[in-house]
N, C-alpha and C positions, 0 to 999 in steps of 0.2 A: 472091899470098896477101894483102897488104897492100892488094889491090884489092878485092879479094873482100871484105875484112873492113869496107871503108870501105863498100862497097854495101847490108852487110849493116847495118849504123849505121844508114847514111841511110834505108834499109827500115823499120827498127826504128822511128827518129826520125819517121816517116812514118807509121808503125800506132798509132804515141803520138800523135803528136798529131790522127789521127783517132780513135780510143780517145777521147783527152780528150775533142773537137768531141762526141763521139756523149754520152759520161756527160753532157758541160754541158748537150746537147740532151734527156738523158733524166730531166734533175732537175725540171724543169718539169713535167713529164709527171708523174711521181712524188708532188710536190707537188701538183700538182693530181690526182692518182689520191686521197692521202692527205686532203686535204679534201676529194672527194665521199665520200670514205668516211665520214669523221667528219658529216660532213653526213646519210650516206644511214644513221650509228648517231643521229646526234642526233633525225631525223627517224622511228629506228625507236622511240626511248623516246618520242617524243612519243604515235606510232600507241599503241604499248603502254599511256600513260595512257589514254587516248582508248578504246582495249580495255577496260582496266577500269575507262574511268566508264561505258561503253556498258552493259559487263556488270554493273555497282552498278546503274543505272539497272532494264534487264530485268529483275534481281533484284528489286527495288522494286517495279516493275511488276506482279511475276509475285507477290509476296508480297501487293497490294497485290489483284490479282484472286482470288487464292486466298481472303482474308478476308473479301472481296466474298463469291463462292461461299461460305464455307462460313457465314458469316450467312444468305444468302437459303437455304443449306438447312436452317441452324438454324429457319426462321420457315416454312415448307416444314413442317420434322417434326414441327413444335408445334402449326402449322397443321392434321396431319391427326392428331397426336393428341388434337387439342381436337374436331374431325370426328369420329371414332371414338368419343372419349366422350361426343359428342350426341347419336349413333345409339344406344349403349347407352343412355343415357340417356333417352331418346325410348323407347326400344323396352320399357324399364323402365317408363314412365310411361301404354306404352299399356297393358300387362297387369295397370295398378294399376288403370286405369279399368275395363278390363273385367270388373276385378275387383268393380268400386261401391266401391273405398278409395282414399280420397281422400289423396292425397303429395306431399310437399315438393318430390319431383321433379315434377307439375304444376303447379302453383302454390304459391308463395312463402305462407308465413305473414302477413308485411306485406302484403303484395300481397294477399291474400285476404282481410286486416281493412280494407284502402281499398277494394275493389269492393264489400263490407258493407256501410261507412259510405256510400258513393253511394246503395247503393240503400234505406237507410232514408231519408237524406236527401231521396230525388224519389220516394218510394212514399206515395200521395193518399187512395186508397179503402182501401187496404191497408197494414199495416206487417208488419215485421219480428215473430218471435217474442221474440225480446229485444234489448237493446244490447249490439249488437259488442265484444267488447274483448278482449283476452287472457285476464281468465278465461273467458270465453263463447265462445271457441274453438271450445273440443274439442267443445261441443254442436252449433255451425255443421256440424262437420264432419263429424258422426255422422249429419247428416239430410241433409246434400247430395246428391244423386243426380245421379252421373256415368258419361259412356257417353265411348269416343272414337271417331269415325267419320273419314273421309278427303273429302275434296272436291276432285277435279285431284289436284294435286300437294300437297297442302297436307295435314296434322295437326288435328283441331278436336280440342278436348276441350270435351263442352258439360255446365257446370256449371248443376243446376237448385236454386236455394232458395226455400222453403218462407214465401211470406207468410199471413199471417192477419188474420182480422177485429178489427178494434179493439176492438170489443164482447169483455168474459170470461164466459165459459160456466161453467155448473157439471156437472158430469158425475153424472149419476145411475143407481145401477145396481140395478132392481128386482127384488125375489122377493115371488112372491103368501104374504106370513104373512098368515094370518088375524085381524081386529083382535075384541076383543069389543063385543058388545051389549049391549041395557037386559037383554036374557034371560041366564041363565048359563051355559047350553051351546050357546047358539048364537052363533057366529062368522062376520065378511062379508068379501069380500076380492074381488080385481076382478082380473083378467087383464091384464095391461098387452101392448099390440100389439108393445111389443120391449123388449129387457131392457137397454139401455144407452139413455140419452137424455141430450143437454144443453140448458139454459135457460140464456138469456142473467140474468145477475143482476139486471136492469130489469123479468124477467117477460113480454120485450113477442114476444121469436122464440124456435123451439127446433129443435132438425136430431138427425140418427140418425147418429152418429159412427163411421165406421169406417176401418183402417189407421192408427193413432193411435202417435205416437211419444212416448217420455217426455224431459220436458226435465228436471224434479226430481222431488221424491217429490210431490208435490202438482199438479206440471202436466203438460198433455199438450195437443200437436199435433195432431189430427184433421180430415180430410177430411170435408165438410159432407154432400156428394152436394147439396143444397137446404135452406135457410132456410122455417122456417114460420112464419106470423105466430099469435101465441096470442091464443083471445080464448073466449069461452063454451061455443063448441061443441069445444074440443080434448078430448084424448084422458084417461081417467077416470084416468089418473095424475097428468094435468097439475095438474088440477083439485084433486086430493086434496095435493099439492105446494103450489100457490099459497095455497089455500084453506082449507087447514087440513081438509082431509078433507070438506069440501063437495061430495059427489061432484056437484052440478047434477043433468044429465042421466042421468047413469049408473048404472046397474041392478048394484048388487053382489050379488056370489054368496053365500046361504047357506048354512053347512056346521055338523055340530051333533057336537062328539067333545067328550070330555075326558081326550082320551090325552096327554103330552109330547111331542113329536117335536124332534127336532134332522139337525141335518147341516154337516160339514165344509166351511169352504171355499174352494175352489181346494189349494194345497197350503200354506198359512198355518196358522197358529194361531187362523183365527176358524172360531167354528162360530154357525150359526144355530140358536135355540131358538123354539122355541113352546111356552108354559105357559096351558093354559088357565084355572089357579088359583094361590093361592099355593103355592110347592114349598121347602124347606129345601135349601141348598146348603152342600159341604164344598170348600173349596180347603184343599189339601197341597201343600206344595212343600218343596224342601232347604232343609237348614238355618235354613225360619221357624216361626213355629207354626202350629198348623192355623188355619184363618177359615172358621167355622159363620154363616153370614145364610138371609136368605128371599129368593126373587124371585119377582117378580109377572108382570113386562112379558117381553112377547116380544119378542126381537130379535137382535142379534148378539152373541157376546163374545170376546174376546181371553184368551188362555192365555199366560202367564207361563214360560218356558224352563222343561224338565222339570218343570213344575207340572201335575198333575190335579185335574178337577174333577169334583165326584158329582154331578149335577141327582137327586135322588129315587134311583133304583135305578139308573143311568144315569152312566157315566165317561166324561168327555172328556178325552184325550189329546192334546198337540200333535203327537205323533207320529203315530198309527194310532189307529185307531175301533173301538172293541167288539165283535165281530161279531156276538156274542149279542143285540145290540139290532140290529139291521140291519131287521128288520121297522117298526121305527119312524121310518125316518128318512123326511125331507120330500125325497121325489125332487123338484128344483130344476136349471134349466140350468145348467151352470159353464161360463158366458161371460162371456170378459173384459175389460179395457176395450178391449182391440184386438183384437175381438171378431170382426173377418170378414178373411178372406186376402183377397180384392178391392182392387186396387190399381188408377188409373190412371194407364195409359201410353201417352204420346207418343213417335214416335220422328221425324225429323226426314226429311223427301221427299227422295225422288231423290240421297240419300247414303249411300253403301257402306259396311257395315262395314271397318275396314281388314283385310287379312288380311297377317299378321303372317310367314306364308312368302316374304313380295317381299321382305323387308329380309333383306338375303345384307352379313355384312362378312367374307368372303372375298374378294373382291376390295381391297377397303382394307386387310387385313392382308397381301395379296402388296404390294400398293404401300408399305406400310410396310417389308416386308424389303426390296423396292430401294431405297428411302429408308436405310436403315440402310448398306449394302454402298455406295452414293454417297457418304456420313458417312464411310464408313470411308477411301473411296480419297482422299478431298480431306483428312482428316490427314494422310494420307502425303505427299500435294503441298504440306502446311503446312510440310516439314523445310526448311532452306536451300536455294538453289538452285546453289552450288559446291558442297558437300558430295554432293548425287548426281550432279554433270557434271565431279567435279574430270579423271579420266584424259580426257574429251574434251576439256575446257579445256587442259589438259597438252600434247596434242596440235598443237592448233593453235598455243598458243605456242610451242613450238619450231618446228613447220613454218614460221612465220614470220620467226623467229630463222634458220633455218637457207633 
């Protein structure tokens, strides 16, 4: 028993102190388990900073191309709404033209008073109807004659203005009155070849003016057709004009009445008279006193706002004409000074009108709603970029942790 018990000691004593041998041999192991460890934690917070400088970085990156995009599609949407409103624009300025009205959407006010001043400035034989300038504007641009036409690919708008001869003309616009003679019922008077004429003020040219635009109450722009040179043998108006009624050559008519005759004209307040004596006149008008004279001379007169006048038995009205006299009146042309529709027009060779069904912005308004809907998607890509990947960020940090 006491054999037994000593074997089992020594056994014991034997499993101890391999027990010990094996713990001393496994503390090393241990130690060294527990500094890779700490080594393979110290090395995991490193990777972890390393993680989120990588991901601060991409973030940067990604915020950094997203601003990128959504500038270049800022400049993109401006780009084709600046596009879109030149085609309107344009498309505005063709149908001004075609209209003959002349718009700010063509040409620039400054811009249109410098292309002005050029061409008085280098115009030789010809000038300008007046000087350019802000108030002479609006006249520029009431006589400008504009068309727009297309060449290739290109837009013209061709602006025409109006030079004139340096010489000023006087506009004269005749009616055959009867003048009197050395006899007293007889009357001579001459037929003029056309009822509008200008002479230059010097006496020396005269032209048949037609398509005449007005610039004041006193001037007018007229188309020549051709210059005449005046001299002896011109026309028995010229003559009686220059001359003081020296007809020269010309053979006046004579006519033998001693009626009144008058007539209205145009739609103004003058009427023409012919007295072949002296006649007693009544002007009435509101609110003056009446005015009784005599007149002798045959010619034109002006009427005074609701003012009538009596020649003899005979009322002139600025409004309407007697009918009861209508047998008396002096049938006379009423032509005026822009006396013929006859206009001349150039149009420009070998260039199309444009025709205004090719410009389609339907297609630029589809490209502007995917321009919009791109706008919208790259705000959305403007938010943070952990805030829409936090649960996959989540993710892989622990699968790494773990």
């Amino acid at each position: 028993m006491l054999k037994t018990a000593n074997t089992s000691m020594n056994t014991l004593q034997v499993d101890g102190n391999s027990l010990h041998d094996l713990l001393n041999q496994q503390v090393p192991v241990v130690s060294a388990t527990i500094e890779n460890f700490d080594k393979s934690l110290r090395q995991l917070y490193s990777n972890e900073e390393r993680i989120q400088t990588t991901i601060k970085s991409i973030n940067k990156a990604i915020n950094t191309i997203q601003e990128e995009a959504y500038g270049l599609l800022e400049d993109v949407y401006f780009s084709v709404s600046i596009l879109h409103d030149l085609i309107d624009h344009t498309r505005t300025a063709i149908l001004l033209a075609k209209a003959k009205i002349l718009d700010t959407s063509i040409l620039e006010r400054k811009k249109l008073l410098e292309e002005l001043g050029v061409i008085a400035a280098s115009s030789t034989k010809t000038v300008v109807p007046i000087t350019p300038n802000d108030k002479t504007l609006p006249f520029y641009i009431s006589i400008i004659d504009i068309s727009a036409c297309q060449l290739n690919k290109n837009i013209i708008f061709v602006l025409k203005v109006s030079l004139v001869d340096p010489k000023q003309y006087t506009l004269y616009h005749f009616y055959s009155l009867p003048a009197p003679t050395k006899q007293d019922d007889l009357f001579s008077t001459i037929t003029p070849i056309s009822d509008v004429m200008a002479i230059s003020d010097d006496n020396t040219q005269m032209f048949y003016p037609y398509n005449c635009k007005t610039i004041t109450d006193n001037d007018k722009i007229c188309y020549t057709g051709y210059l005449q040179t005046i001299n002896e043998d011109s026309q028995c108006e010229i003559q009686q004009i220059i001359h003081s009624g020296n007809y020269g050559m010309c053979q006046p008519h004579i006519i033998k009445t001693n009626e009144v005759k008058l007539q209205k004209l145009y739609s103004t307040t003058k009427w023409l008279l012919f007295i072949p004596k002296t006649i007693n006149i009544v002007e009435r008008c509101p609110e003056k006193e009446t005015n009784y004279s005599k007149l002798s001379i045959s010619g034109s007169i002006t009427l005074e706002h609701k003012c009538n006048l009596f020649v003899g038995i005979f009322q002139l009205s600025p409004d309407v004409l007697n009918t009861s006299t209508a047998h008396n009146i002096i049938y006379l042309p009423s032509i005026e000074f822009d006396c013929c529709e006859d206009s001349i027009t150039s149009h420009l060779e070998d260039i199309p009108y444009l025709k205004l069904q090719h410009l389609s912005l339907d297609n630029l308004n589809e490209a502007k709603s995917h321009l919009t809907d791109i706008k919208n998607t790259l705000d959305n890509m403007k938010k943070p970029f952990l805030r829409r990947h936090i649960p996959w960020v989540a993710y892989n940090y622990i699968r790494n942790l773990s």
